[in-house]
MARBATI-655549 format. One record per residue (C-alpha): residue number from 1; chain; x, y, z. Coordinates in Angstrom, 2 decimals, m for minus. Example, Ala and Ser with C-alpha at 12.3 -4.5 7.8 and 13.67 -1.06 7.14 Angstrom:
<nodes>
NODE  num  cadena        u        v        w
NODE    1       A    12.30    m4.50     7.80
NODE    2       A    13.67    m1.06     7.14
</nodes>
This chain:
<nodes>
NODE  num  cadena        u        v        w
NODE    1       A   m14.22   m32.66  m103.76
NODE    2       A   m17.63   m32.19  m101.80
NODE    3       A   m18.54   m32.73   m98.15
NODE    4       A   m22.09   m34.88   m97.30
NODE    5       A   m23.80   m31.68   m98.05
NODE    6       A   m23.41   m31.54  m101.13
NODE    7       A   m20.96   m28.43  m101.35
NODE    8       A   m17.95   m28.33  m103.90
NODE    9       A   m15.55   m27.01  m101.87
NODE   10       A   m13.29   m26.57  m104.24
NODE   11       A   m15.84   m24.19  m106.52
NODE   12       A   m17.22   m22.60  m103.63
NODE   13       A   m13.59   m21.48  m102.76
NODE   14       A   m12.97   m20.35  m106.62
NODE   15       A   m16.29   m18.15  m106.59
NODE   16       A   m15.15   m16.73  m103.04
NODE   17       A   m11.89   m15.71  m103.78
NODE   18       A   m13.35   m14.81  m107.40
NODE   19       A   m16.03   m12.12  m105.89
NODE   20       A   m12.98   m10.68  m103.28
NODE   21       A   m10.59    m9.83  m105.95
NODE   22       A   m13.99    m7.88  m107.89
NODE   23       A   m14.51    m6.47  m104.43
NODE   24       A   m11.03    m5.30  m104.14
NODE   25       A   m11.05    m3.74  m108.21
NODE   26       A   m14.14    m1.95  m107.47
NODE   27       A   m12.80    m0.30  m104.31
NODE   28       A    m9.94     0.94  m106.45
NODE   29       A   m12.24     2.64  m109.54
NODE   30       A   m14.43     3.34  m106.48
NODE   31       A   m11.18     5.99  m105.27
NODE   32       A   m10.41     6.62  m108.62
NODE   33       A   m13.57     8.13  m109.40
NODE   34       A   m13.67    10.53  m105.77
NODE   35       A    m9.92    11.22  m107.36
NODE   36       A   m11.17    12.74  m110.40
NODE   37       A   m14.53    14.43  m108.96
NODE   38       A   m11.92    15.68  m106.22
NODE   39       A   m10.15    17.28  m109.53
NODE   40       A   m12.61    18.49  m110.61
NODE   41       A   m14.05    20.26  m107.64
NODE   42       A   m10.80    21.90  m107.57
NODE   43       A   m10.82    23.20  m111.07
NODE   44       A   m14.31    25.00  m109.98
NODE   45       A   m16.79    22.39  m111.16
NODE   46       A   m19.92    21.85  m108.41
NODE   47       A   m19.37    17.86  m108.13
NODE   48       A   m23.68    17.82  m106.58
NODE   49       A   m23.93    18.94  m110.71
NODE   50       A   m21.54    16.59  m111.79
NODE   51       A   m22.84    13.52  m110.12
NODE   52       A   m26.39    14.39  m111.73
NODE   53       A   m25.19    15.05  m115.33
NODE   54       A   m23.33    11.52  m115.25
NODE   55       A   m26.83    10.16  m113.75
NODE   56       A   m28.96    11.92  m116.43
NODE   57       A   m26.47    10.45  m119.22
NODE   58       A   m26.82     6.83  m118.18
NODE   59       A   m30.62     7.44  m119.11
NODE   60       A   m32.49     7.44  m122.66
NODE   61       A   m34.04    10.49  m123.97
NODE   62       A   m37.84     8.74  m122.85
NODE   63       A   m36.41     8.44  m119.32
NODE   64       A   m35.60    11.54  m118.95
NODE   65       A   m37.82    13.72  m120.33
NODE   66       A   m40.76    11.34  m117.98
NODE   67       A   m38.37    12.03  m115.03
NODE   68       A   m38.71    15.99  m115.70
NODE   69       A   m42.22    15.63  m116.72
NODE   70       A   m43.41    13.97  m113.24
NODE   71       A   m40.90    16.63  m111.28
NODE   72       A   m43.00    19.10  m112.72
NODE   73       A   m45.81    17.97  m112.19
NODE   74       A   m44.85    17.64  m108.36
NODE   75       A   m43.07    20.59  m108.12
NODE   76       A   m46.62    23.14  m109.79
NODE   77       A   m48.49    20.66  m106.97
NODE   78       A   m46.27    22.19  m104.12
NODE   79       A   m46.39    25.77  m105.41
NODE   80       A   m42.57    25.18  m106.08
NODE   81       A   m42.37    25.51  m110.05
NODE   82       A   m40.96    28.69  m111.14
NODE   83       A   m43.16    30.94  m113.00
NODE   84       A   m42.78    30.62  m116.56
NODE   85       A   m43.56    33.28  m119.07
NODE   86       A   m47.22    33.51  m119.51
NODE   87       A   m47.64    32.75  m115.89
NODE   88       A   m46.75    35.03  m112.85
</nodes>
């Protein structure tokens, strides 16, 4: 079925109600997830720390170790780095 402008309706309708029941889902792992960081907070953990370790892992090694490399960098521009050995 399709109007004069060209729409299927029908399809349209299917990718709609398609994308609402996906919408729905991820509003439930959405609440599942504050469930167990809400667990997990409550068993001591610091969820900030959490939330960064699950960040770090969905990154490769190279990722990573450029991401520290260019906070450094920033952080010895801003007189923020902490003073390793040989310095300070």
């Amino acid at each position: 079925m399709s109007d004069p402008g060209g729409v299927a309706a029908d399809q349209l309708r299917a990718f709609i109600e398609r994308i609402e029941r996906l919408e729905e889902e991820k509003k439930v792992i959405s609440d599942d997830i504050k469930d167990v960081y809400a667990e997990a907070k409550g068993n001591g953990y610091d969820v900030k720390i959490l939330r960064k370790v699950v960040s770090l892992r969905k990154k490769q090694p190279h990722e990573r170790e450029e991401e520290e490399a260019v906070l450094d960098l920033y952080l010895h521009a801003l007189g923020m780095a902490a003073a390793g050995p040989s310095e300070g």
